[in-house]
N, C-alpha and C positions, 0 to 999 in steps of 0.2 A: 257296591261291586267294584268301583274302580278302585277303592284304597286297598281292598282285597287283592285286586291283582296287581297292584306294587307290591306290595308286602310280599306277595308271591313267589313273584320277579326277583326279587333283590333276595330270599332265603334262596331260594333256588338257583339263584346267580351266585348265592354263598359256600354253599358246598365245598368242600377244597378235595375236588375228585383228585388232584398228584397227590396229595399226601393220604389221601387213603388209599391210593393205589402203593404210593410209596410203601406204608404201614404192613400192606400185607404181602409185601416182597419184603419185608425185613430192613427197610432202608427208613430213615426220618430226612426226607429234603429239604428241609427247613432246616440242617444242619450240617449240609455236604455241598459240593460244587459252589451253585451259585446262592442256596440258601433261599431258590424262590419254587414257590407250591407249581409253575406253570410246567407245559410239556416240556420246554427246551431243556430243564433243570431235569426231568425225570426220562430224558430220553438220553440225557446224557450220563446219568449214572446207574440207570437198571437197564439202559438199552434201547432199541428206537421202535420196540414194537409195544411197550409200554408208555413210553411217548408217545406212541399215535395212539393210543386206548387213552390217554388222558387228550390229545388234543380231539379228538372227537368230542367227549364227555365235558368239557370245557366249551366245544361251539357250540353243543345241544343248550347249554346253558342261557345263549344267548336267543338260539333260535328261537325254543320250544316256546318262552314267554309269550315271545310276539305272535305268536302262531295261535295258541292261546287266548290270545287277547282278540287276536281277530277272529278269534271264530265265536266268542264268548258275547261279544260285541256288534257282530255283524252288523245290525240294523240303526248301530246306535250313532249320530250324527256324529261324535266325536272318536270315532273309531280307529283313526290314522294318527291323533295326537295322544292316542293312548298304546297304539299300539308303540309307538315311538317310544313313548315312556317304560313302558314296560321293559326292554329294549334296554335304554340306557339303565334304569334299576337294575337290570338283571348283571352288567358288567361293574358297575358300582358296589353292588352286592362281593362278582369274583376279586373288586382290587381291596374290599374293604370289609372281611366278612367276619360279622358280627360272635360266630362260631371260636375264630381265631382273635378275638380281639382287636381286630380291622385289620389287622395284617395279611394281607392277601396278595395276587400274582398282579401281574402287570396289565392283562386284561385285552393282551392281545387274540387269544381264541376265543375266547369268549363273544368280543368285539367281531373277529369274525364271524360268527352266527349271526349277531345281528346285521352285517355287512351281506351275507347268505341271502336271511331274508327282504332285506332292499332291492338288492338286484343280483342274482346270480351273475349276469354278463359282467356287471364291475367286479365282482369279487376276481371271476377268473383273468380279467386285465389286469389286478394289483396280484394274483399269483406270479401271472408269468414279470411282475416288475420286482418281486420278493425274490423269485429264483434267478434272478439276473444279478438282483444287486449282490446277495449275498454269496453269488459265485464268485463275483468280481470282487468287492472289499473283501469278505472272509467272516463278517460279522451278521449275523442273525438281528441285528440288533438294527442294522441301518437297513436291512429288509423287513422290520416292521416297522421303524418308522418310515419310512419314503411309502410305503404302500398302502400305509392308514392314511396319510398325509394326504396322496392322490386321489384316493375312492372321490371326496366331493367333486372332485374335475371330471370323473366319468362319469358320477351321477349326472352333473352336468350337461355333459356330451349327448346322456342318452336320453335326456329331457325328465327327468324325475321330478317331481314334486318338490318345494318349499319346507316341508319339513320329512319329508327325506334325507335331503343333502341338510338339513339343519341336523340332524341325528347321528351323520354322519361324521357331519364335525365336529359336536360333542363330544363322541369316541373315541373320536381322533385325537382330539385335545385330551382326551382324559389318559390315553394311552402315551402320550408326549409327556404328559406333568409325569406318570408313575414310570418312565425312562431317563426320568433327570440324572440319575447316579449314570447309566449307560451316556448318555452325553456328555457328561465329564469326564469321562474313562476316554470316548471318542475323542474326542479335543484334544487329552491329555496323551492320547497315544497310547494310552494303557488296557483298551477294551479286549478280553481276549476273543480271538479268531476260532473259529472251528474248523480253520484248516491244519493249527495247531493242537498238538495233544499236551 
């Protein structure tokens, strides 16, 4: 049962919902703007209400496994270190998905679902640090990382479990490695702004 629901996790966290939303808008995002399957890419070139149609569909991704898993599992003694898992497969699945050759998003909405399911109270403390930063710098880019970065300080704060905040920085970390081109771009002064067209 539990290698079932990795495997689950990770096809289900595969799916590349931008690009098939991209597909049937007549656009391939894998070949315009930024060249990546996630919402920001397809909210920036079909528009922002297809952008939120994939950023939803991107965090159910992460939620729905863990959700899943805990209800699949209830009774079962190891039920928090799987739901965890299921969790990170399911975002390892969106950056690396099997369907596209591993080529996948960055795995930041995704990650939030699973961030969703942790704790809602941290999720909405890294929203309002996402909407600050990225008003401030201009970049999208340093409102996902600073706000992935954060969530283990408020899992923290709000007393969470041990592999809780281990899960979280997993994602965290997973979401920093597939940002390393956007930290170069940053550094280098090169990242573009979305205050810029």
């Amino acid at each position: 049962m539990n290698y079932l629901l990795l495997a689950a996790s990770y096809l289900l966290g595969a799916v590349p919902f931008g690009l098939v939303i991209g597909k049937l808008a007549g656009k391939d995002v894998r070949k315009e703007g930024s060249k990546n399957i996630g919402a920001t890419n397809v909210s920036r070139l079909l528009g922002k209400k297809l952008g939120f149609v994939t950023l939803i569909c991107d965090c159910l991704k992460g939620y729905l496994p863990m959700l899943m898993a805990a209800t699949l599992l209830e009774n079962e003694p190891n039920v928090n270190l799987m739901v965890a898992l299921c969790g990170i497969a399911a975002v390892l699945g969106h950056m690396f998905p099997i369907y596209l050759g591993f080529k996948g998003g960055k795995g930041v909405a995704t990650g939030l679902g699973v961030f969703l399911y942790l704790s809602p109270l941290a999720i909405l403390i890294s929203l309002g640090v996402f909407a600050g930063s990225v008003a401030l710098s201009g970049f999208v880019s340093v409102g996902s990382l600073l706000s992935s970065a954060l969530m283990v300080i408020w899992l923290w704060l709000l007393g969470q479990s041990k592999i809780t905040m281990m899960t979280a920085a997993i994602v965290a970390a997973l979401i920093w490695l597939k940002h390393h081109e956007n930290i170069g771009r940053l550094l280098k002064g090169e990242e573009k702004s979305w205050k810029k067209k």
